[in-house]
Short mmCIF file of the C-alpha atoms (twelve columns), coordinates in Angstrom:
data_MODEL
# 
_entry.id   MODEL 
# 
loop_
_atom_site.group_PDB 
_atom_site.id 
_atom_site.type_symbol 
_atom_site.label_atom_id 
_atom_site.label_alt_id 
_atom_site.label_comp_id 
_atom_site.label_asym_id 
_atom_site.label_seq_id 
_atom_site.Cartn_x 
_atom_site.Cartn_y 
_atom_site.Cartn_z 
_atom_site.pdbx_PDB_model_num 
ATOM 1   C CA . UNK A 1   7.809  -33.505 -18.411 1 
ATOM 2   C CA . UNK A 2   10.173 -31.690 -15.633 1 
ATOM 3   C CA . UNK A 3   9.334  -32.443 -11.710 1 
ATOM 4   C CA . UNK A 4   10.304 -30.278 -9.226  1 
ATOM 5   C CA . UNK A 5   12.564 -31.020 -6.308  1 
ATOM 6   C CA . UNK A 6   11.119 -31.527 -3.390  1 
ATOM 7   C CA . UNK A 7   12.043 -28.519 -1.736  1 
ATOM 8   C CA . UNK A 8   11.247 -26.326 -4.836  1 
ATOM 9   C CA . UNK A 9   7.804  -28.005 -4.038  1 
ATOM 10  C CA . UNK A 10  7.700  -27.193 -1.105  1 
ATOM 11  C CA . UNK A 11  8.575  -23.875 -1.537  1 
ATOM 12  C CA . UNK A 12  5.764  -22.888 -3.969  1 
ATOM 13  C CA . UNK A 13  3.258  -24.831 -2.366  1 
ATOM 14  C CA . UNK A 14  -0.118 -23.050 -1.910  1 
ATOM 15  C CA . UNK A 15  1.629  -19.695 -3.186  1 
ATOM 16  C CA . UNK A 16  -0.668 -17.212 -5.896  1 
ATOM 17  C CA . UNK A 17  2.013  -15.588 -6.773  1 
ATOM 18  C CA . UNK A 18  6.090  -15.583 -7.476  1 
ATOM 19  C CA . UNK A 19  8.708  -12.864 -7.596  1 
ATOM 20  C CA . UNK A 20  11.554 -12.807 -9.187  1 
ATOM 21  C CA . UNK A 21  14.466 -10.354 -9.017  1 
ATOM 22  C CA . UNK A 22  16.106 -10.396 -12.679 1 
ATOM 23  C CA . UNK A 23  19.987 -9.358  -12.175 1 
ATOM 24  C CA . UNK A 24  21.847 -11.863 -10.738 1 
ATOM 25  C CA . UNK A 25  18.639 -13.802 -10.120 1 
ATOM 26  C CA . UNK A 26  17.449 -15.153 -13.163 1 
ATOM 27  C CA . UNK A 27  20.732 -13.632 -15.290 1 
ATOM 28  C CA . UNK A 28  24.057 -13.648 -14.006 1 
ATOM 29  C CA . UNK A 29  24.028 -9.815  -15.848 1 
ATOM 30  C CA . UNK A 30  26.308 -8.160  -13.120 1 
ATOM 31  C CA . UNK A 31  29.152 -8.704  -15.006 1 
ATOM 32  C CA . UNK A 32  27.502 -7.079  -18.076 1 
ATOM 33  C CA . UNK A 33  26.401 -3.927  -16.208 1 
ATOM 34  C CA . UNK A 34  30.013 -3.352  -14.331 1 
ATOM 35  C CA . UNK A 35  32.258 -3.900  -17.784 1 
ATOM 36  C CA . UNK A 36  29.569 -1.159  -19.431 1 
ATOM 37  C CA . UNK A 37  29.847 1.237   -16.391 1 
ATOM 38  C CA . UNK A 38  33.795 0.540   -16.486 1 
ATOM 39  C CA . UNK A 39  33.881 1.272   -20.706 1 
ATOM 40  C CA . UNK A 40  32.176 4.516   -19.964 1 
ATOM 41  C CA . UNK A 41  34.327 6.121   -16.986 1 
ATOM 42  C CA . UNK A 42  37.245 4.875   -18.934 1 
ATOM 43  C CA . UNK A 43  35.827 7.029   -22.123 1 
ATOM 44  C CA . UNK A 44  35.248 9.700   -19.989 1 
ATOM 45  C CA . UNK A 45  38.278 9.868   -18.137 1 
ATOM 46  C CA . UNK A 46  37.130 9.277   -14.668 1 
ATOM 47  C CA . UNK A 47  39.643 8.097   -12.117 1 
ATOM 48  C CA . UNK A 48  38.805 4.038   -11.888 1 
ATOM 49  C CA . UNK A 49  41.179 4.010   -8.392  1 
ATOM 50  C CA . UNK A 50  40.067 2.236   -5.594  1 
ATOM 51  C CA . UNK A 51  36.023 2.062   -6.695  1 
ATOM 52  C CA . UNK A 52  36.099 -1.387  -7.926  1 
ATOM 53  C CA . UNK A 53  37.124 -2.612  -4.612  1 
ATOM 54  C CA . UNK A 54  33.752 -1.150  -3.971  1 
ATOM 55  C CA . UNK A 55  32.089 -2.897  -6.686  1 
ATOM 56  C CA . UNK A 56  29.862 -5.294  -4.635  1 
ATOM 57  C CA . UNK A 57  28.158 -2.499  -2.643  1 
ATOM 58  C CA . UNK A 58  26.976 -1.433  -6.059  1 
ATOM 59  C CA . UNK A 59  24.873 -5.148  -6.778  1 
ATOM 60  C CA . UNK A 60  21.082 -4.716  -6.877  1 
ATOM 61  C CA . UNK A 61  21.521 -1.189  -6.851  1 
ATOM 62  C CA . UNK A 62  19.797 0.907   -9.610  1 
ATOM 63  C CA . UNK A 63  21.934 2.692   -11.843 1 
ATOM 64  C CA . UNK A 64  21.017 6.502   -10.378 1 
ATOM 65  C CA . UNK A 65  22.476 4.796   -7.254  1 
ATOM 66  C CA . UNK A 66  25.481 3.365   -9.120  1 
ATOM 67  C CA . UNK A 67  25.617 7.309   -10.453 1 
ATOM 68  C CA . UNK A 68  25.332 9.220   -6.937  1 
ATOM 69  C CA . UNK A 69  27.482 6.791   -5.616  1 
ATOM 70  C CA . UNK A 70  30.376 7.673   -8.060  1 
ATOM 71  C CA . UNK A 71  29.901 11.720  -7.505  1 
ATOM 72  C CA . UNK A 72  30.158 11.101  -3.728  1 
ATOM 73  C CA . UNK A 73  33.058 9.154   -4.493  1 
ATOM 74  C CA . UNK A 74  34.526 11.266  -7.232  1 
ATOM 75  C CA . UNK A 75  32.429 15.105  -6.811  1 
ATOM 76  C CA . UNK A 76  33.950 16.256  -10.264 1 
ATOM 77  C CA . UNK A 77  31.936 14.012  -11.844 1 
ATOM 78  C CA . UNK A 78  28.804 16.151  -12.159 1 
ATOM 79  C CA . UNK A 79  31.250 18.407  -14.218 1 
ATOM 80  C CA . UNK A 80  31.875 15.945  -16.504 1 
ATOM 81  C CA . UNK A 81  28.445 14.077  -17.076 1 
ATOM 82  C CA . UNK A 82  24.922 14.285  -15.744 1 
ATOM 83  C CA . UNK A 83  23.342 11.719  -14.224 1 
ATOM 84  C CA . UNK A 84  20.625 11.903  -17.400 1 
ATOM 85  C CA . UNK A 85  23.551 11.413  -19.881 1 
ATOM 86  C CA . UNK A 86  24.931 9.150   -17.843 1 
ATOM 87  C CA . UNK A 87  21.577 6.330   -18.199 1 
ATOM 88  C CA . UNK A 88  21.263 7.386   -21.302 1 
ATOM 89  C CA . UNK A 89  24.553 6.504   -22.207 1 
ATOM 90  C CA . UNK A 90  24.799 3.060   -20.282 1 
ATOM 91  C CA . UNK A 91  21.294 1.961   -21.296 1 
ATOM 92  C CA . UNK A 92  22.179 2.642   -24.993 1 
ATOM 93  C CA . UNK A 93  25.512 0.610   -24.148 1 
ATOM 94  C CA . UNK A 94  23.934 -2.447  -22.586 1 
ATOM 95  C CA . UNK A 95  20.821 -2.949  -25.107 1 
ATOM 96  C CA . UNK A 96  24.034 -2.831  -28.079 1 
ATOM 97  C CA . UNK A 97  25.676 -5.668  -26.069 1 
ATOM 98  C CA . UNK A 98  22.581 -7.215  -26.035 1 
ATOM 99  C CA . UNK A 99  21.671 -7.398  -29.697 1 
ATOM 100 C CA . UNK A 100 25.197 -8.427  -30.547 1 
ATOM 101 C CA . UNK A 101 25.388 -11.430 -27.908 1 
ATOM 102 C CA . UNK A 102 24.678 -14.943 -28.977 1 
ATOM 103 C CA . UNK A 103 21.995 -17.062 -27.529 1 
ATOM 104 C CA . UNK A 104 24.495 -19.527 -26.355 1 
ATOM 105 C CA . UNK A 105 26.050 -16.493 -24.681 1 
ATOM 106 C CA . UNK A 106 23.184 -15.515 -22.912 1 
ATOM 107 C CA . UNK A 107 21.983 -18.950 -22.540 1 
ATOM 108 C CA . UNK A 108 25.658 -19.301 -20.501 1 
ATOM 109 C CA . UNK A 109 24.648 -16.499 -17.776 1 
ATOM 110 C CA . UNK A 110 21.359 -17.962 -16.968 1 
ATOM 111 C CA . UNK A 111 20.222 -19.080 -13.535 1 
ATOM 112 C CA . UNK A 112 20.483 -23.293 -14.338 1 
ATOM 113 C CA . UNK A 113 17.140 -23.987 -14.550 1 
ATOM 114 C CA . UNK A 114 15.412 -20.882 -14.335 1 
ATOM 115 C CA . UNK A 115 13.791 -21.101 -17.674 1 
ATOM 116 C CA . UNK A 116 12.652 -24.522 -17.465 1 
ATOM 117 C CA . UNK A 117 11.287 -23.048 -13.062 1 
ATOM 118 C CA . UNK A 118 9.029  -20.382 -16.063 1 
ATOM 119 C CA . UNK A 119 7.642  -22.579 -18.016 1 
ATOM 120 C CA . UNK A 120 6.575  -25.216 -15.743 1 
ATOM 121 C CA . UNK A 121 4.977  -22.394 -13.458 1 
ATOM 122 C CA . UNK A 122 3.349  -20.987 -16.804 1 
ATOM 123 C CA . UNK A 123 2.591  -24.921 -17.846 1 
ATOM 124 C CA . UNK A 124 1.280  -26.388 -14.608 1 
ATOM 125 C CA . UNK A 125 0.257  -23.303 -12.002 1 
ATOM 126 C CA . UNK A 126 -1.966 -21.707 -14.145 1 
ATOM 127 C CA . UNK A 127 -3.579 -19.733 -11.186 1 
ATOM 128 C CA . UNK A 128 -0.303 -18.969 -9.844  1 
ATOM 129 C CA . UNK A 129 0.908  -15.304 -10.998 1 
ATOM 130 C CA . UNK A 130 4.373  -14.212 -11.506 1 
ATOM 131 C CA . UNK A 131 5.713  -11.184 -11.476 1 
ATOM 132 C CA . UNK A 132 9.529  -9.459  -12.316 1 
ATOM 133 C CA . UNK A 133 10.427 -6.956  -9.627  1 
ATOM 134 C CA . UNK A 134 13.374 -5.264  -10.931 1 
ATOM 135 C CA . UNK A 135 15.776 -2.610  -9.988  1 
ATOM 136 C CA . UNK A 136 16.998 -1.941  -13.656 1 
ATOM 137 C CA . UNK A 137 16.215 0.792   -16.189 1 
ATOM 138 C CA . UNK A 138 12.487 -0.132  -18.058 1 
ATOM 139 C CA . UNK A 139 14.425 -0.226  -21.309 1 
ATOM 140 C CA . UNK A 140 17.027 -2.567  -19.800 1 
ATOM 141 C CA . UNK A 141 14.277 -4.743  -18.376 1 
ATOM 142 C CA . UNK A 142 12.545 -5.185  -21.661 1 
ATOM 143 C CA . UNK A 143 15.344 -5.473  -23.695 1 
ATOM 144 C CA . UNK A 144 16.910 -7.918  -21.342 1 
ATOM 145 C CA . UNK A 145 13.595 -10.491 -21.086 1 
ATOM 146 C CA . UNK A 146 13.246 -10.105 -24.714 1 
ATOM 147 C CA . UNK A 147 16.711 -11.391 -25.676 1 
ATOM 148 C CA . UNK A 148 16.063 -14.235 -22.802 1 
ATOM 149 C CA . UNK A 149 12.962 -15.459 -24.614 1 
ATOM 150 C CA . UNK A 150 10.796 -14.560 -21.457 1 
ATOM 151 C CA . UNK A 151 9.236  -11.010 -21.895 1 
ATOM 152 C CA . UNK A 152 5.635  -13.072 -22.215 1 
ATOM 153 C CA . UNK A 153 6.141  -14.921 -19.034 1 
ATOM 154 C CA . UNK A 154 4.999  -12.310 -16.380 1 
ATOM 155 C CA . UNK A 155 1.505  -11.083 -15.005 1 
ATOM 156 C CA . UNK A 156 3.248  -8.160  -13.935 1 
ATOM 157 C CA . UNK A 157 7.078  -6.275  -14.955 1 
ATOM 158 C CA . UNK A 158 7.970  -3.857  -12.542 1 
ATOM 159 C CA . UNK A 159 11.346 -1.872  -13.161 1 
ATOM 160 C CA . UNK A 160 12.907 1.066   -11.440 1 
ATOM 161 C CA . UNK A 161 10.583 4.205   -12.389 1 
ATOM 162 C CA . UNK A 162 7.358  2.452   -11.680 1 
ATOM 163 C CA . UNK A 163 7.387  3.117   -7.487  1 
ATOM 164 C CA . UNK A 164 8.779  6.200   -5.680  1 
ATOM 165 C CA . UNK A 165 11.891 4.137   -4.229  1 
ATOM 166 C CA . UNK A 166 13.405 1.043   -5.611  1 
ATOM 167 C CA . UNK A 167 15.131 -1.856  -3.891  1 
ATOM 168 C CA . UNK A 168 16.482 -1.663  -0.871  1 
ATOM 169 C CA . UNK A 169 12.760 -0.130  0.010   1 
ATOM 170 C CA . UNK A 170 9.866  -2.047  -0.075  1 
ATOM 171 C CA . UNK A 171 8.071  -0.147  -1.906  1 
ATOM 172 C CA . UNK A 172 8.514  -2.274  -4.976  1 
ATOM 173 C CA . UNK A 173 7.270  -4.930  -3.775  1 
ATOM 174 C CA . UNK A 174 4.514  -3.599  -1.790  1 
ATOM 175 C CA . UNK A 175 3.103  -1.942  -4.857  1 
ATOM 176 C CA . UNK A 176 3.351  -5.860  -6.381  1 
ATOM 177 C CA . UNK A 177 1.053  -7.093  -3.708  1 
ATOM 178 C CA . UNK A 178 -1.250 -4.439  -4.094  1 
ATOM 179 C CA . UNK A 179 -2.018 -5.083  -7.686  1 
ATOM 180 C CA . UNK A 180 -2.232 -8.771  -7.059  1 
ATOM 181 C CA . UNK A 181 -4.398 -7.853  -3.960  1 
ATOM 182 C CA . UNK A 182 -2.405 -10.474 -1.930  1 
ATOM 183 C CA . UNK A 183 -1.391 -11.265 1.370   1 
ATOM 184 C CA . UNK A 184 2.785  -11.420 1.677   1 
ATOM 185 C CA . UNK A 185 2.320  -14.536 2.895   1 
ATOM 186 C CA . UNK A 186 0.848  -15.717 -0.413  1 
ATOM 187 C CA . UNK A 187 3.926  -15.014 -2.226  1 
ATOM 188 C CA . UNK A 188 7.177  -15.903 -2.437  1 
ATOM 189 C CA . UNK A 189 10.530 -13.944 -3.866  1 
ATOM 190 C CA . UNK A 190 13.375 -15.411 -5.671  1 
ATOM 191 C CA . UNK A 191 16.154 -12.504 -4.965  1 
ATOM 192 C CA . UNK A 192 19.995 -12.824 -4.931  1 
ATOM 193 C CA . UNK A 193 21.515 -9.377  -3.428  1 
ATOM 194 C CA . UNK A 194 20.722 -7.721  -0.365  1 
ATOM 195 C CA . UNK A 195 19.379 -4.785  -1.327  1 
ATOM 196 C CA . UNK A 196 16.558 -7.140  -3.508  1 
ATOM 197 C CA . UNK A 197 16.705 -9.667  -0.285  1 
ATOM 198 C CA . UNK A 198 16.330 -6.408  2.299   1 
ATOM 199 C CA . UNK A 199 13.284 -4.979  -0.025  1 
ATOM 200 C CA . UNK A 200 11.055 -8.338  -0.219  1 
ATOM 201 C CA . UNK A 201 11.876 -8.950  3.660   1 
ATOM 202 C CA . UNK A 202 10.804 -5.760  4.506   1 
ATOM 203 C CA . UNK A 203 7.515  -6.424  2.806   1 
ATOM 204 C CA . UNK A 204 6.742  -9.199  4.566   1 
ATOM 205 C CA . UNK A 205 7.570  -11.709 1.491   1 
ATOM 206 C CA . UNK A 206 9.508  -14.744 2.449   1 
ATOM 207 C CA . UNK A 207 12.147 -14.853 0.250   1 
ATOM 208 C CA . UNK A 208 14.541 -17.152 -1.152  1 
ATOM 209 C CA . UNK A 209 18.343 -16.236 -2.052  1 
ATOM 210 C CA . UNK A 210 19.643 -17.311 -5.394  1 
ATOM 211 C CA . UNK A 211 23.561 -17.871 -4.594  1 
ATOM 212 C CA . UNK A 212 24.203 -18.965 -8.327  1 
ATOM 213 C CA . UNK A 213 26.536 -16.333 -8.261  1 
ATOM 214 C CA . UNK A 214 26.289 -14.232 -5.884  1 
ATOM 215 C CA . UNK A 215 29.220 -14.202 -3.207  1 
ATOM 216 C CA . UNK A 216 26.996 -12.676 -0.316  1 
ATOM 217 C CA . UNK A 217 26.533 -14.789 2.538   1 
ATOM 218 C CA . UNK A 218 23.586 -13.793 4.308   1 
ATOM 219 C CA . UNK A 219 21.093 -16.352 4.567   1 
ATOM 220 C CA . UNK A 220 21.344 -20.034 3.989   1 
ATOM 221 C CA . UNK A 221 22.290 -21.495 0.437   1 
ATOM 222 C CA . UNK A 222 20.106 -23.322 -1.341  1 
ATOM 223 C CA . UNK A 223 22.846 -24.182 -4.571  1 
ATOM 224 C CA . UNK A 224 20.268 -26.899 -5.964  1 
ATOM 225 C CA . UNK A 225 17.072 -24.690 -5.713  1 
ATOM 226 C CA . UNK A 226 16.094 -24.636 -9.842  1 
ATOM 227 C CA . UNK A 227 17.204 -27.686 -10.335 1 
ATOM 228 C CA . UNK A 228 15.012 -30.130 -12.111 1 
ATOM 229 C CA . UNK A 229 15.230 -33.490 -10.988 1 
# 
């Protein structure tokens, strides 16, 4: 059987319920999402110049952000695609990379230790609930847990269309508490960008930054967080 680290311990301790953030959090997916987005402004033509510089004010962002951020970058690109086709398009892209990725593959972009973190919090705090607050398309979100092996692990999936703002607002995880009918104190968020970080903050939720592979530095690292000792 697995023990938690000390300070894992002591970071769940007396908590009835976890968050987790899933890109970048529990899947080092980033890199999946930008090479998609990439692939499709390539395909369509769209001047690449100078945005990818930009590409980490993009992390934890939902894709309609991603989107509007492009047309205020590049206006022509209404013209060329709509922000429908556009999701369309990049969800249909991502779930094809996902059914034609190995599980050693995926198993390589995972969070070390984040599955085993699941199961012992399914295993061992059966009272405790857990929850995926994501900023990701639903179909991305399923499709994503699915291919992990985790889609059965959460009380409660949350993705982009289920609150009137996403991440950096609250509002996603304000809308968690309320259907847990919790405190913020009685949670706790696993987050790694700071749009996710800025959202669970702002609901009152301490939070804990995942730096797996994140380059942010905003709040202290904790590099050894899901490990199992």
């Amino acid at each position: 059987m697995h023990q938690l680290s000390k300070t894992l311990q002591a970071i769940i301790e007396n908590k009835q319920a976890i968050f987790f953030d899933m890109d970048g959090t529990i899947i080092n997916s980033e890199p999946i999402h930008a090479k998609t987005i990439i692939k499709i402004l390539n395909d369509l033509k769209i001047d690449l110049h100078d945005l990818l510089t930009r590409e980490d004010e993009l992390i934890g962002k939902t894709d309609l952000d991603v989107y509007n951020e492009l047309v205020r970058a590049r206006p022509n690109t209404t013209q060329i695609i709509s922000s429908i086709e556009f999701l369309a398009i990049k969800n249909r892209a991502i779930i094809d990379i996902l059914s034609n990725t190995s599980d050693s593959q995926i198993n390589s972009l995972l969070t070390p230790g984040v599955l085993a973190f699941i199961r012992y919090l399914r295993q061992h705090q059966i009272d405790c609930k857990l929850a995926l607050i994501s900023a990701s398309e639903p179909e991305i979100v399923k499709a994503m847990l699915a291919k992990i092996g985790i889609l059965d692990s959460f009380d409660l999936i949350a993705s982009n269309i289920d609150t009137a703002c996403s991440k950096p607002s609250p509002s996603p995880y304000l809308a968690a508490l309320r259907f847990f009918r919790l405190a913020s104190n009685k949670v706790v968020t696993f987050e790694d960008s700071p749009t996710g970080i800025a959202a669970s903050l702002a609901a009152g939720i301490p939070t804990v930054r995942i730096s797996a592979f994140t380059q942010h530095r905003i709040f202290e690292v904790l590099p050894t967080i899901l490990n199992f000792l």
